[in-house]
Residue frames as qw, qx, qy, qz and C-alpha x, y, z in Angstrom:
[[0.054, 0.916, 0.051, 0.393, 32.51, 124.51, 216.61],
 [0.671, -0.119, -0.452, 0.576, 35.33, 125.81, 218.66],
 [0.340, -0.888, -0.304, -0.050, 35.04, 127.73, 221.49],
 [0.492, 0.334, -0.147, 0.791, 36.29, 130.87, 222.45],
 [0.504, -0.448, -0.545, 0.498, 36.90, 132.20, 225.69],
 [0.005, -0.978, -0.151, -0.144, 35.38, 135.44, 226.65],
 [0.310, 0.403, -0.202, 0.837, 38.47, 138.37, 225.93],
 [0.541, -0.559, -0.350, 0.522, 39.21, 140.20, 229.42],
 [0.085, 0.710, 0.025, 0.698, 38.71, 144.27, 228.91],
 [0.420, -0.142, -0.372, 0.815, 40.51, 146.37, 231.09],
 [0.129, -0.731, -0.298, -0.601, 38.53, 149.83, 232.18],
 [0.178, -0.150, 0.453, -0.860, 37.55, 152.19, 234.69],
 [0.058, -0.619, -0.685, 0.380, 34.42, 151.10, 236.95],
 [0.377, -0.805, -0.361, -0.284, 31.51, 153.76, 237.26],
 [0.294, -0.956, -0.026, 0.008, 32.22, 154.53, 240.49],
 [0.656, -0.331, 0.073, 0.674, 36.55, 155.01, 239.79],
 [0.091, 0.584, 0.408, 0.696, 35.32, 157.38, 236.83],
 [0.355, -0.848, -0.237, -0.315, 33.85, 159.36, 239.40],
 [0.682, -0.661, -0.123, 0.289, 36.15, 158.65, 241.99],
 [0.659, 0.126, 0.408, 0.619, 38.56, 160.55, 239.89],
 [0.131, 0.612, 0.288, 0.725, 36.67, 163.26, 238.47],
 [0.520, -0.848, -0.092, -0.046, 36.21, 164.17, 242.31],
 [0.761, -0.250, 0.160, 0.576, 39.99, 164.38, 242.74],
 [0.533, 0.105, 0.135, 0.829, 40.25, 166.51, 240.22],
 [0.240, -0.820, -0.424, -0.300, 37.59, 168.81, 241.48],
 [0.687, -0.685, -0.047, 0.238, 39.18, 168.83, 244.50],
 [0.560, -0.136, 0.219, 0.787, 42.89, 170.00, 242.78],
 [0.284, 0.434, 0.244, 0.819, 41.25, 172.57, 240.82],
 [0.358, -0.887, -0.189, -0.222, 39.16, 174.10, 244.03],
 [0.676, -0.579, -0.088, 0.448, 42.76, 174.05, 245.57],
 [0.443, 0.096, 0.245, 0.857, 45.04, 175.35, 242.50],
 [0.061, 0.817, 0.490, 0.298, 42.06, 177.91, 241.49],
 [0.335, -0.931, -0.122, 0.086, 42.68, 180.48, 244.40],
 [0.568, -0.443, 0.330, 0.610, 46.74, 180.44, 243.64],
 [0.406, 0.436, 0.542, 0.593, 45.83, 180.90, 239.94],
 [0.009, 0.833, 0.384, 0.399, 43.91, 184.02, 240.74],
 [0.417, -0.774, 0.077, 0.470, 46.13, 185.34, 243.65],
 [0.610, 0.006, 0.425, 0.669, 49.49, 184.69, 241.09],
 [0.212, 0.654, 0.469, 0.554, 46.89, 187.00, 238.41],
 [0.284, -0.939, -0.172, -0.090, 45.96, 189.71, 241.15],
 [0.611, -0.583, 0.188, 0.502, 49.80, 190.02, 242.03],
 [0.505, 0.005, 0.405, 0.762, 50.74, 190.60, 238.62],
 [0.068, 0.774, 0.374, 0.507, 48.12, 193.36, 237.93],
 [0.482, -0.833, -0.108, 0.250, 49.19, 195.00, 241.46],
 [0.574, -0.111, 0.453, 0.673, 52.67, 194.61, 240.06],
 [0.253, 0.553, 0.562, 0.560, 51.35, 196.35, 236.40],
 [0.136, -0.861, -0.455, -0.184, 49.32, 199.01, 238.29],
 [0.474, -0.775, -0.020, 0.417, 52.17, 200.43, 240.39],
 [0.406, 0.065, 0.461, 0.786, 54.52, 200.55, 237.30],
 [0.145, 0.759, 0.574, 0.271, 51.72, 202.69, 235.81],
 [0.172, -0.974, -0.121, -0.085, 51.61, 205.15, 238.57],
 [0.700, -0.399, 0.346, 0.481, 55.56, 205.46, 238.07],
 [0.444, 0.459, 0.598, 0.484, 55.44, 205.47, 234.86],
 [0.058, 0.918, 0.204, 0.334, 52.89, 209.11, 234.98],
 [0.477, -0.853, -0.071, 0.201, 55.13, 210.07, 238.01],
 [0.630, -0.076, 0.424, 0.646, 58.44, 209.86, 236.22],
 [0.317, 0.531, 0.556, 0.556, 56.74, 211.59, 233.18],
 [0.298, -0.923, -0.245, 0.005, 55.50, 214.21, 235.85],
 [0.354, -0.896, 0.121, 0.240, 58.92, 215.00, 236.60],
 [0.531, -0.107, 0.335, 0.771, 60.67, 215.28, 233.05],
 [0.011, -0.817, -0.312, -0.485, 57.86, 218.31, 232.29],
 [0.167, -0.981, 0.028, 0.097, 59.06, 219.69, 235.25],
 [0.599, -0.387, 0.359, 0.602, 62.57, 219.28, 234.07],
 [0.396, 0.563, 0.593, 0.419, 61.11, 220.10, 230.81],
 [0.118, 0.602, 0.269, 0.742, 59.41, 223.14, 231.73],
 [0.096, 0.158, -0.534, 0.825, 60.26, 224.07, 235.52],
 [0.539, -0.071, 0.352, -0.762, 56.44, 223.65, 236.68],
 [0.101, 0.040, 0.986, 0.126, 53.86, 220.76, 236.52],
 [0.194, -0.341, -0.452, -0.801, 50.94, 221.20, 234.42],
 [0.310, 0.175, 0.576, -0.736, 48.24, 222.69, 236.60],
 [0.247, 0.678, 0.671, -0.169, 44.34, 222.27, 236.70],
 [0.018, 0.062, -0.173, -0.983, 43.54, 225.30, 234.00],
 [0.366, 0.031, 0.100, -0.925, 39.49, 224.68, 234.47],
 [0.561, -0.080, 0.804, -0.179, 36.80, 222.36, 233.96],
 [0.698, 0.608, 0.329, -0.187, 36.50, 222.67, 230.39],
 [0.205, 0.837, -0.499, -0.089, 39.84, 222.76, 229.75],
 [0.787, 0.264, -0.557, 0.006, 42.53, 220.12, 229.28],
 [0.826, -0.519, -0.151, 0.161, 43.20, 217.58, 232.18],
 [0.400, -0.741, 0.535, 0.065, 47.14, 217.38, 233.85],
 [0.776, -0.065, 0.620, 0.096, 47.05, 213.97, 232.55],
 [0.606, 0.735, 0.305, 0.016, 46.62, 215.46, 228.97],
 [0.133, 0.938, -0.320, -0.019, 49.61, 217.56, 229.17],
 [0.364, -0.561, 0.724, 0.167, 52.20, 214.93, 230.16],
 [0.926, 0.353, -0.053, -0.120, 51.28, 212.43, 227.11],
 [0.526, 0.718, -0.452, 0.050, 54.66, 213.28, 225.41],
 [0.105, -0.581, 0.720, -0.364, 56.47, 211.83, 228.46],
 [0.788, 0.017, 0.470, -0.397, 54.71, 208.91, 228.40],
 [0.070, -0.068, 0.827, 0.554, 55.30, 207.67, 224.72],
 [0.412, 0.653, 0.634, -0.041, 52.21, 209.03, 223.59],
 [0.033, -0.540, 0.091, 0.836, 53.61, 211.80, 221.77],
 [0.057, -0.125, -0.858, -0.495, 51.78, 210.39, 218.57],
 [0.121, -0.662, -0.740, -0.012, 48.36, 210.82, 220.72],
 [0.306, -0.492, -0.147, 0.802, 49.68, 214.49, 221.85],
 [0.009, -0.297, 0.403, 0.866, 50.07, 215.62, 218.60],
 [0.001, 0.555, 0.697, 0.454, 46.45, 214.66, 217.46],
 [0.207, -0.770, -0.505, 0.331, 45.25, 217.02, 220.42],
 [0.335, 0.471, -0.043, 0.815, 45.47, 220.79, 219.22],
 [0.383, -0.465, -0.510, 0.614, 45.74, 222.36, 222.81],
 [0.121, -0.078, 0.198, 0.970, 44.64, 225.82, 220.66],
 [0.370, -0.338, -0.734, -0.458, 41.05, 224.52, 220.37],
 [0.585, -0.275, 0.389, -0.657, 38.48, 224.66, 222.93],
 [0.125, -0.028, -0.976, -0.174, 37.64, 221.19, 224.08],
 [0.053, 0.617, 0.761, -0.193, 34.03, 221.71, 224.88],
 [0.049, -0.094, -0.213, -0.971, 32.03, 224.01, 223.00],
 [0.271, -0.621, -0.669, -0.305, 28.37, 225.23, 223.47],
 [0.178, -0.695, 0.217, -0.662, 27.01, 226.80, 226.24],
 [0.063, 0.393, -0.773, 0.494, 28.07, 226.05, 229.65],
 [0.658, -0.043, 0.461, -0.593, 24.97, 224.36, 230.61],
 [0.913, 0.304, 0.254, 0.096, 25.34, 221.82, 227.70],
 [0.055, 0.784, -0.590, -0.184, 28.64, 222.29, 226.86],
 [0.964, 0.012, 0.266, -0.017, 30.02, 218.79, 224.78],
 [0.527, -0.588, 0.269, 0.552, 33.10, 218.03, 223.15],
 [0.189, 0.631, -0.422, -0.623, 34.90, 219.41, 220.34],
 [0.907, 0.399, 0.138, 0.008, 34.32, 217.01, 216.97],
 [0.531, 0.738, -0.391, 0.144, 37.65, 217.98, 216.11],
 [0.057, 0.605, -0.743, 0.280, 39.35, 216.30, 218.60],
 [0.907, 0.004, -0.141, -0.396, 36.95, 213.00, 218.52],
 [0.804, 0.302, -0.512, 0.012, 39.77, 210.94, 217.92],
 [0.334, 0.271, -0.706, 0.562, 41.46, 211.94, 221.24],
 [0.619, -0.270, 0.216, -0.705, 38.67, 212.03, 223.25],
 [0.869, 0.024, -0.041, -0.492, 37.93, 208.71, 222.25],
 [0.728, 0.426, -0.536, 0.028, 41.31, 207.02, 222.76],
 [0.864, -0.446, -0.234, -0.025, 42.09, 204.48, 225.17],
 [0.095, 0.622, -0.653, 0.423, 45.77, 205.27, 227.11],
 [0.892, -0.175, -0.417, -0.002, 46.42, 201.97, 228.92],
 [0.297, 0.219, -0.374, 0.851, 48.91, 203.69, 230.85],
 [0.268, -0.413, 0.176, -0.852, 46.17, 205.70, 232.39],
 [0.800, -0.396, -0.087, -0.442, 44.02, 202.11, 233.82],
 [0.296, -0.383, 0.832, -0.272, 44.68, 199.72, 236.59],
 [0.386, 0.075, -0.794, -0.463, 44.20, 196.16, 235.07],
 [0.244, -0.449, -0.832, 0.217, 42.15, 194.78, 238.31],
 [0.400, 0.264, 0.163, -0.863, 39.32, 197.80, 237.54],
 [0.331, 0.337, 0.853, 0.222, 36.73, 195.28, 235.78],
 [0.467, 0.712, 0.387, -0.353, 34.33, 198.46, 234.72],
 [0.715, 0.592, 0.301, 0.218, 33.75, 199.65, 231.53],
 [0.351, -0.504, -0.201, 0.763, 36.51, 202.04, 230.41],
 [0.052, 0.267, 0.512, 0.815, 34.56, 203.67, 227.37],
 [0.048, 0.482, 0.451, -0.750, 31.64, 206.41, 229.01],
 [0.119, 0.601, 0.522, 0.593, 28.98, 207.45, 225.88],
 [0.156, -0.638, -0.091, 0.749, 28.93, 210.72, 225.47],
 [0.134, 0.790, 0.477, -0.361, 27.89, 212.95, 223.22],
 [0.484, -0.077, 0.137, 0.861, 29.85, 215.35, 220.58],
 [0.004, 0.509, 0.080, -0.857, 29.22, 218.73, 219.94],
 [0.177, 0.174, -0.603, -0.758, 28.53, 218.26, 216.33],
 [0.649, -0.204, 0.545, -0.489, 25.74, 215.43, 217.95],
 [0.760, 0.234, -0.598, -0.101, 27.15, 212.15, 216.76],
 [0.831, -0.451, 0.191, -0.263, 27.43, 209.84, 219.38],
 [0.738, 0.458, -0.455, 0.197, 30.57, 208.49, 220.94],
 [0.780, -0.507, -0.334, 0.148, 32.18, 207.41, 224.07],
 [0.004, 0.883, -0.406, 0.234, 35.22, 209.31, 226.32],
 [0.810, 0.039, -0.569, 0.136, 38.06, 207.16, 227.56],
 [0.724, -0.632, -0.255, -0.110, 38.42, 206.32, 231.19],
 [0.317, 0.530, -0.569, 0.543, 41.07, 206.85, 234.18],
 [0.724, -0.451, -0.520, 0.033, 42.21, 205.72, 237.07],
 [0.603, -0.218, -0.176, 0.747, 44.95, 207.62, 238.29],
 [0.074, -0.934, -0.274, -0.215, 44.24, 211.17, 239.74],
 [0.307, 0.488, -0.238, 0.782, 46.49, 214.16, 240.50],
 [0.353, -0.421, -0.516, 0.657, 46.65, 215.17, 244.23],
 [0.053, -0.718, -0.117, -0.685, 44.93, 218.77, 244.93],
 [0.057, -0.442, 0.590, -0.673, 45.96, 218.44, 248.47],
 [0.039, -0.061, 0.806, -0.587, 44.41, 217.11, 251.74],
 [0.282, -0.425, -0.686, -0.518, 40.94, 218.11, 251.59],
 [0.316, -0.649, -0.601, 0.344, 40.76, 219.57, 254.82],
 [0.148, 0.439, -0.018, -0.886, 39.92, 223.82, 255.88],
 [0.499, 0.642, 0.171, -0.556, 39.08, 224.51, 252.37],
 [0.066, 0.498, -0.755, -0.422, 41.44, 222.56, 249.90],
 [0.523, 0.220, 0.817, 0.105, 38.83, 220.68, 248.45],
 [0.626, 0.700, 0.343, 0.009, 38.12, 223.67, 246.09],
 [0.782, -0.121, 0.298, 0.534, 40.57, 223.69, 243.77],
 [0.518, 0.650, 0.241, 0.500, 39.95, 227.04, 242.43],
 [0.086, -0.962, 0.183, -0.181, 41.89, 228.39, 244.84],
 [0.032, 0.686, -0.611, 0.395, 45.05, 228.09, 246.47],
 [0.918, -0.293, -0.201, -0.175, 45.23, 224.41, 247.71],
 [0.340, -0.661, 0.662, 0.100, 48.16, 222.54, 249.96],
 [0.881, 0.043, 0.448, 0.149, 48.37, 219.76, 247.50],
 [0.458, -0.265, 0.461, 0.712, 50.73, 219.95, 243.96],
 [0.042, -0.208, -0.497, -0.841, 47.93, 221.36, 241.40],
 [0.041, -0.509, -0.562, 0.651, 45.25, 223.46, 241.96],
 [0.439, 0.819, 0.363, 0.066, 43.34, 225.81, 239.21],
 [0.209, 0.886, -0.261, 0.322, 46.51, 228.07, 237.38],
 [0.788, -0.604, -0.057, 0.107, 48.53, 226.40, 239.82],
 [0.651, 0.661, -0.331, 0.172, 52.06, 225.89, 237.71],
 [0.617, -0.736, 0.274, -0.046, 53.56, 224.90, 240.71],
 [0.573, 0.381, -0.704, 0.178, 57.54, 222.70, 240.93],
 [0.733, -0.106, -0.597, 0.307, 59.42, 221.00, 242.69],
 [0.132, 0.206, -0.429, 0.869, 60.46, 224.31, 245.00],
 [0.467, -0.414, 0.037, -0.780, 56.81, 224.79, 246.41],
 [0.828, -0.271, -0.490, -0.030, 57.26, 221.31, 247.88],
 [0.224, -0.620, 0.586, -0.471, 58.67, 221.95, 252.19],
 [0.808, -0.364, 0.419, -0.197, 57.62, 218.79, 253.34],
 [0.360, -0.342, 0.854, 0.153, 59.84, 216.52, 251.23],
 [0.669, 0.240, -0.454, -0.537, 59.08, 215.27, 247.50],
 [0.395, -0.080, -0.915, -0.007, 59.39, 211.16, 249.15],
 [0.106, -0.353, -0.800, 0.474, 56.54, 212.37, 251.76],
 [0.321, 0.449, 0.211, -0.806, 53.99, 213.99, 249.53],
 [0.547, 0.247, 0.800, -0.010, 51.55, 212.80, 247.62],
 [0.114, -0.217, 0.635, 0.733, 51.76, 213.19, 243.81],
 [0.599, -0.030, -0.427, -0.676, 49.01, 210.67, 242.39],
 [0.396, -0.097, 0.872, -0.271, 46.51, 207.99, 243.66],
 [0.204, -0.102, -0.819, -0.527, 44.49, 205.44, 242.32],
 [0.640, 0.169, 0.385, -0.644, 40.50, 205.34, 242.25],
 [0.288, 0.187, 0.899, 0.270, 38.49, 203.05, 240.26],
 [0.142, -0.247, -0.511, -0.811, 36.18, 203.91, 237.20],
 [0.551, 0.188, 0.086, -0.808, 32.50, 205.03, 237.72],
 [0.404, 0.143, 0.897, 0.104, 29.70, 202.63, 237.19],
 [0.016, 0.043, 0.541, 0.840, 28.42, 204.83, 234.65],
 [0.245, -0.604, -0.746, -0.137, 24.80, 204.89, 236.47],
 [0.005, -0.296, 0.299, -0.907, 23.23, 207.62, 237.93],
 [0.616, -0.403, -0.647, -0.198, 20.57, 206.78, 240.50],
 [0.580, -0.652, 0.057, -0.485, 19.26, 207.43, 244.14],
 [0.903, -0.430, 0.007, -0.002, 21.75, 204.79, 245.67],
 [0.004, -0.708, 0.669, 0.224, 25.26, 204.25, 246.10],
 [0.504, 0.293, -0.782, -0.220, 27.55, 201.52, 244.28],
 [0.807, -0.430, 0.040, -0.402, 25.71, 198.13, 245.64],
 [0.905, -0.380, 0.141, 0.129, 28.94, 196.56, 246.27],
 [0.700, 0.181, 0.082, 0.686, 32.73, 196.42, 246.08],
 [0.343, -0.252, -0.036, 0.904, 34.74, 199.91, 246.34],
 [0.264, 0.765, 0.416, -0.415, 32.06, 202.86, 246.01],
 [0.461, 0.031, 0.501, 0.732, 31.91, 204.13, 242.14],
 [0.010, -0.768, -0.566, -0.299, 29.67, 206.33, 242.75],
 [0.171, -0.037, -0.409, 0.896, 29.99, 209.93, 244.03],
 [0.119, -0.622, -0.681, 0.369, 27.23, 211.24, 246.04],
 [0.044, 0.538, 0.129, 0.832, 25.81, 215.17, 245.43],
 [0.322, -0.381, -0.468, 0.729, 25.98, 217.19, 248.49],
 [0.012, 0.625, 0.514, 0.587, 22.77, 219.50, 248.35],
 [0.443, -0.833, -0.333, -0.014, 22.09, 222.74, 249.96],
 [0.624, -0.369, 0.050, 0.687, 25.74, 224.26, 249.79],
 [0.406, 0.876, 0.206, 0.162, 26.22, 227.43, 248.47],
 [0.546, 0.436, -0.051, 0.714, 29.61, 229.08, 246.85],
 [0.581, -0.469, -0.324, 0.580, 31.30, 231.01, 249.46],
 [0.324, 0.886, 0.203, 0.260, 31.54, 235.07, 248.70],
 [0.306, -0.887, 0.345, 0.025, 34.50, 235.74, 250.81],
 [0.142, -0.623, 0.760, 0.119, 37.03, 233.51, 249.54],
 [0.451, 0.167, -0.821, -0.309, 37.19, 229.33, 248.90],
 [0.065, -0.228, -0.964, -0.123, 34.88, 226.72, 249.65],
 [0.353, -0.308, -0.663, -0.583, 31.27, 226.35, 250.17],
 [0.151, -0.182, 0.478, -0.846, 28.57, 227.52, 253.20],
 [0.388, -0.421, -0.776, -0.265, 25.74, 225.48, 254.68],
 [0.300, -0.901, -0.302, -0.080, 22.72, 227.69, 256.49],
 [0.226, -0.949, -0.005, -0.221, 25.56, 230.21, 256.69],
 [0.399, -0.780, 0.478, 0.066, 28.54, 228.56, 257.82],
 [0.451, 0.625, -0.615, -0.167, 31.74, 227.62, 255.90],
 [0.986, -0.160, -0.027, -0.024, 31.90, 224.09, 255.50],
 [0.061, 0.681, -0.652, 0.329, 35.48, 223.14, 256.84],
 [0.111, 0.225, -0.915, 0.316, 36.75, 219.25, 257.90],
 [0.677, -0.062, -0.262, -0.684, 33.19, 218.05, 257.66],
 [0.432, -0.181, 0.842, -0.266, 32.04, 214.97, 259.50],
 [0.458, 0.085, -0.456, -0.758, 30.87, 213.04, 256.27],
 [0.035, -0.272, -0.948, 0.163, 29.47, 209.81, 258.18],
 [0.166, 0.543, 0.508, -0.647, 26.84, 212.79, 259.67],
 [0.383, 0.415, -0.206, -0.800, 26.34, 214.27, 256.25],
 [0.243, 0.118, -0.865, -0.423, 26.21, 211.09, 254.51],
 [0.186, 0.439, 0.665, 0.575, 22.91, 210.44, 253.57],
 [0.036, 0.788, 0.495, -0.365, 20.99, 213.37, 254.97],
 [0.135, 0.708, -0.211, -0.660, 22.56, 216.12, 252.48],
 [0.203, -0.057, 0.848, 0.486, 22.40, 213.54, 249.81],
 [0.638, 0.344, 0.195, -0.660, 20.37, 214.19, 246.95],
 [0.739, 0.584, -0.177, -0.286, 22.02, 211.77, 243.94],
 [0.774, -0.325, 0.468, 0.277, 24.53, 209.93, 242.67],
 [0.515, 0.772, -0.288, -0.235, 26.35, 210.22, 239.47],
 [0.894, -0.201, 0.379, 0.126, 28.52, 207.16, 238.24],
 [0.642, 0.730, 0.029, 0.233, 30.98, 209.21, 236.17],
 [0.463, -0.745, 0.462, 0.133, 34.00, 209.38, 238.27],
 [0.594, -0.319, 0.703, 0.225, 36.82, 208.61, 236.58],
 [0.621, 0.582, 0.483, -0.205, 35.08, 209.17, 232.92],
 [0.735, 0.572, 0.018, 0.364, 37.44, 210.54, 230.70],
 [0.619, -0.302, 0.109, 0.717, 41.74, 211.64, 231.01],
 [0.432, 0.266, 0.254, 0.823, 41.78, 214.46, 228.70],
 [0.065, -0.782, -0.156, -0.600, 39.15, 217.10, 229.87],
 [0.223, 0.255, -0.555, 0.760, 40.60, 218.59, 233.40],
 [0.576, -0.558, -0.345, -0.487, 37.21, 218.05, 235.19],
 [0.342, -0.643, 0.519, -0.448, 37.62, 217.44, 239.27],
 [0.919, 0.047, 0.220, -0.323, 35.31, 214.31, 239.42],
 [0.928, 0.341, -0.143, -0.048, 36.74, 212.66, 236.32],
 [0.794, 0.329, -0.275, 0.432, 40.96, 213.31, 237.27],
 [0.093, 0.615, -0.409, 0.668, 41.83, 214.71, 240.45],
 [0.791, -0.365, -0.454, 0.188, 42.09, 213.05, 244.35],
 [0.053, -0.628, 0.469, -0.618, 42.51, 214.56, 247.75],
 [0.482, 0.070, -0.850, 0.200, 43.22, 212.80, 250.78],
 [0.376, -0.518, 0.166, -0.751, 40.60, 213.77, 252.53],
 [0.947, -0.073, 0.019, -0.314, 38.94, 210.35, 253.14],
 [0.424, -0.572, 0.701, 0.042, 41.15, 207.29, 253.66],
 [0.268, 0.175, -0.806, -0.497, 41.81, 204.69, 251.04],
 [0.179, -0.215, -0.960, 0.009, 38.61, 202.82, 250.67],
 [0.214, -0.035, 0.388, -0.896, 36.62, 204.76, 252.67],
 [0.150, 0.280, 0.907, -0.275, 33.48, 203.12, 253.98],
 [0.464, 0.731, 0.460, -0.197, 31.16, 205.67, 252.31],
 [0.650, 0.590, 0.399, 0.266, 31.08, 207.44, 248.62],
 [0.238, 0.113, 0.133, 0.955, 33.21, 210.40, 247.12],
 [0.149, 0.752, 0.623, -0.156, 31.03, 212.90, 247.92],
 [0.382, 0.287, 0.283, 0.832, 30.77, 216.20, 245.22],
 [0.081, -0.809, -0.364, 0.455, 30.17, 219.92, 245.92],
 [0.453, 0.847, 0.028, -0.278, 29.05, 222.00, 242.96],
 [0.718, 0.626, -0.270, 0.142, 32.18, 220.35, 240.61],
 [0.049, 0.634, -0.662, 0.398, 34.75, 220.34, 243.88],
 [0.838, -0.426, -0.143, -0.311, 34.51, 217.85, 246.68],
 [0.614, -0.552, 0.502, -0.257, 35.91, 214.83, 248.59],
 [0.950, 0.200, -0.235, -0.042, 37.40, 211.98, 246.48],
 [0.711, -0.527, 0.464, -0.030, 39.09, 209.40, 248.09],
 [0.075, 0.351, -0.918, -0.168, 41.62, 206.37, 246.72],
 [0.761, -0.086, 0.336, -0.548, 39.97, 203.73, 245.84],
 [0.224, 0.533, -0.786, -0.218, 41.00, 200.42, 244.33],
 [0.940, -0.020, -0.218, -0.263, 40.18, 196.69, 243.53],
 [0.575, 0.360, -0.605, 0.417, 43.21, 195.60, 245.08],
 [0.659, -0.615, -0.429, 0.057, 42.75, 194.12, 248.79],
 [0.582, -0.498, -0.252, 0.592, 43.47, 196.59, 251.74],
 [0.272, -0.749, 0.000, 0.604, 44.27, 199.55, 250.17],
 [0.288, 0.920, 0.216, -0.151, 45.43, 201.73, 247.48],
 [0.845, -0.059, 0.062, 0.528, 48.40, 202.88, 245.62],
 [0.256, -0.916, -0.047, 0.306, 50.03, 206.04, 245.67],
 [0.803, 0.174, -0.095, 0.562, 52.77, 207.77, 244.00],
 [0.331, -0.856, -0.233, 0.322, 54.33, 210.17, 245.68],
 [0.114, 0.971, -0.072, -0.197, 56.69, 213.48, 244.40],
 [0.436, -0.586, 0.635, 0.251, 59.89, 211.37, 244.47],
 [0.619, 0.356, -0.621, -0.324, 58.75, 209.21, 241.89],
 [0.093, -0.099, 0.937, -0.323, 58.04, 206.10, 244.53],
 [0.595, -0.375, -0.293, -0.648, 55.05, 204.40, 244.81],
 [0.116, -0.035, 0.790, -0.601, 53.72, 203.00, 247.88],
 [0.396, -0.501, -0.733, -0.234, 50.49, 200.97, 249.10],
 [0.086, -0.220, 0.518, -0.822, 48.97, 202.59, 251.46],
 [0.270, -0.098, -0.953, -0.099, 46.63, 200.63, 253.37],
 [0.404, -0.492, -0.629, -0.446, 43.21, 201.04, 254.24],
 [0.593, -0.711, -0.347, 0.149, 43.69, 201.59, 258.15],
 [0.351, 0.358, -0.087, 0.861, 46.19, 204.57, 257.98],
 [0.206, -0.651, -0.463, 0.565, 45.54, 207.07, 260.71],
 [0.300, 0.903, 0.292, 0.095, 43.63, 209.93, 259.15],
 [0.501, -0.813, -0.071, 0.289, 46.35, 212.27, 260.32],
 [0.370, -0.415, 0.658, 0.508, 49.26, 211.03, 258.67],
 [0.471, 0.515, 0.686, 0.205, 47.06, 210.42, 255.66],
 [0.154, 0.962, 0.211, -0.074, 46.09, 214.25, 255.46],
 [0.486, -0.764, 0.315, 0.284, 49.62, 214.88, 256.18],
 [0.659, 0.087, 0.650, 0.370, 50.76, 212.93, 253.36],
 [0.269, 0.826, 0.474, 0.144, 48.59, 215.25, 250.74],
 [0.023, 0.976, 0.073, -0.202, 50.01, 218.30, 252.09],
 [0.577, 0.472, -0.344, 0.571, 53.22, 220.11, 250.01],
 [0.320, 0.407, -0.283, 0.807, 53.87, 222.22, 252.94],
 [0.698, -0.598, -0.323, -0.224, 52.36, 221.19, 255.92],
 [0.093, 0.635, -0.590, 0.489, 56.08, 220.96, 257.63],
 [0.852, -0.451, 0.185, -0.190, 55.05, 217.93, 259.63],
 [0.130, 0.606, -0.781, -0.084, 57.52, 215.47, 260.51],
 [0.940, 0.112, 0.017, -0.321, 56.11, 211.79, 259.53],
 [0.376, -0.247, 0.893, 0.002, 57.61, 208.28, 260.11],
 [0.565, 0.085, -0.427, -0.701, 56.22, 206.51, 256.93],
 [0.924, -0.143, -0.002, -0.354, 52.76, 203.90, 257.89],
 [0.023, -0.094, 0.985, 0.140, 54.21, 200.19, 257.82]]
């Protein structure tokens, strides 16, 4: 019989197989964080074009039609609803018949029109910021009662500062829309590159509940109980005296009775909550939007580290960052404060 020498096989060892698959552990726990910065830069990137995008569109309606669409109620159509055409949605525009009511019933259950389902229920990608992970579809309800959903936003219209009384927008506010507002470019004094236009928040977690949001930027807004509707003029009186430049740390939680996680809940009905932002609060702000009887305090708010984006009257956008002095923040909001402002770095 002839023998035959045992054949040499080449291989990995056990422990180089391992040593190996630990290497590349070790590259993907480095590359990982660049992979997801690289992603978070290009949705910052995406999100500012957005608010550009509405701000531009904001100012060929007022070239269009010498004013920018105001707040006309909360059961009426948004700002955001009026500038479709200028957007390239003029295909979604023209499903919307602005001759309809969009919420019928009675004001205590008031839901939306079936006839205008289709816009209610359509998504405008234009209107989200891609580093908002919630949901952006809100179930809801139609008049006719079939069951369907409203489509989210992120980007809100300025109603001014939020300080005196210009959080209720159904008067006379210092910011660029306000209830009937029809304001232009001429009612701006402080300068259309140093007023604020639109900012971003971030969607509602669609919960209501006795706490706020349990982490990440608040998506909840708080209800501010015990205020009753001024009779002499705008805003809103507690035991008697007009609230005015409130200290919300102190209010926050003792006048709290709720939460509501619908901020940000649908672009087409002109509600406060769902599409409008004043600067009362600073971007981020450490506690929740906080609402008073449909008016209130909403802040910027954003998934995007530090701060918040802005566009302002010029058609610019800017970050503005989380540690802004309040001052120059309010200041920012107002058309016609008349300050003179060096802009943050």
């Amino acid at each position: 019989m002839k023998y035959h020498p045992p054949t040499n096989r080449s291989g990995f060892t056990l422990v180089e197989l391992l040593v190996v698959i630990a290497i590349i552990g070790v590259l993907v726990g480095l590359l990982l964080p660049a992979v997801q910065a690289a992603r978070e830069a290009a949705r910052r990137m995406s999100c500012s074009n957005n608010l550009k995008q509405l701000a531009l569109a904001t100012h060929n309606y007022e070239s269009s039609f010498r004013v920018i669409p105001a707040m006309t109620g909360s059961s009426d159509f948004s700002v955001q609803a009026r500038i479709l055409p200028f957007i390239e949605q003029a295909g979604l525009s023209e499903l919307i018949n602005f001759e309809l009511p969009l919420l019928t019933g009675p004001p205590w259950r008031a839901r939306f029109n079936p006839a205008l389902k289709e816009a209610v229920e359509t998504v405008v990608p234009t209107f989200l910021c891609p580093s908002d992970p919630g949901d952006v579809r809100f179930g809801t309800t139609f008049a006719d009662s079939s069951n369907g959903f409203t489509a989210g936003l992120n980007y809100m219209y300025s109603y001014g500062s939020g300080t005196g009384t210009n959080y209720d927008h159904n008067y006379k506010t210092d910011g660029m829309v306000w209830t009937n507002s029809w304001a232009g470019f001429k009612h701006c004094l402080d300068g259309t590159s140093q007023t604020v236009l639109l900012a971003e928040t971030v969607l509602g977690d669609q919960m209501n509940a006795s706490e706020p949001s349990p982490s990440g930027p608040h998506r909840r807004i708080a209800n501010w109980r015990g205020s009753r509707r001024n009779p002499n003029g705008p805003g809103f009186t507690m035991g008697g005296t007009l609230i005015e430049n409130p200290e919300l740390d102190s209010v926050f939680p003792s006048q709290i009775s709720s939460y509501r996680g619908n901020r940000g809940s649908t672009w087409i009905r002109g509600v406060p909550y769902a599409t409008v932002i004043n600067g009362y609060m600073t971007p981020n702000f450490r506690i929740p939007d906080i609402g008073l009887h449909g008016r209130g305090f909403y802040a910027a708010r954003s998934h995007h580290t530090g701060g918040a984006h802005h566009a302002m009257l010029d058609g610019s956008v800017q970050f503005i960052t989380d540690s802004i002095n309040r001052d120059i923040y309010h200041a920012l909001f107002t058309r016609n404060g008349k300050e003179v402002l060096e802009w943050p770095n």
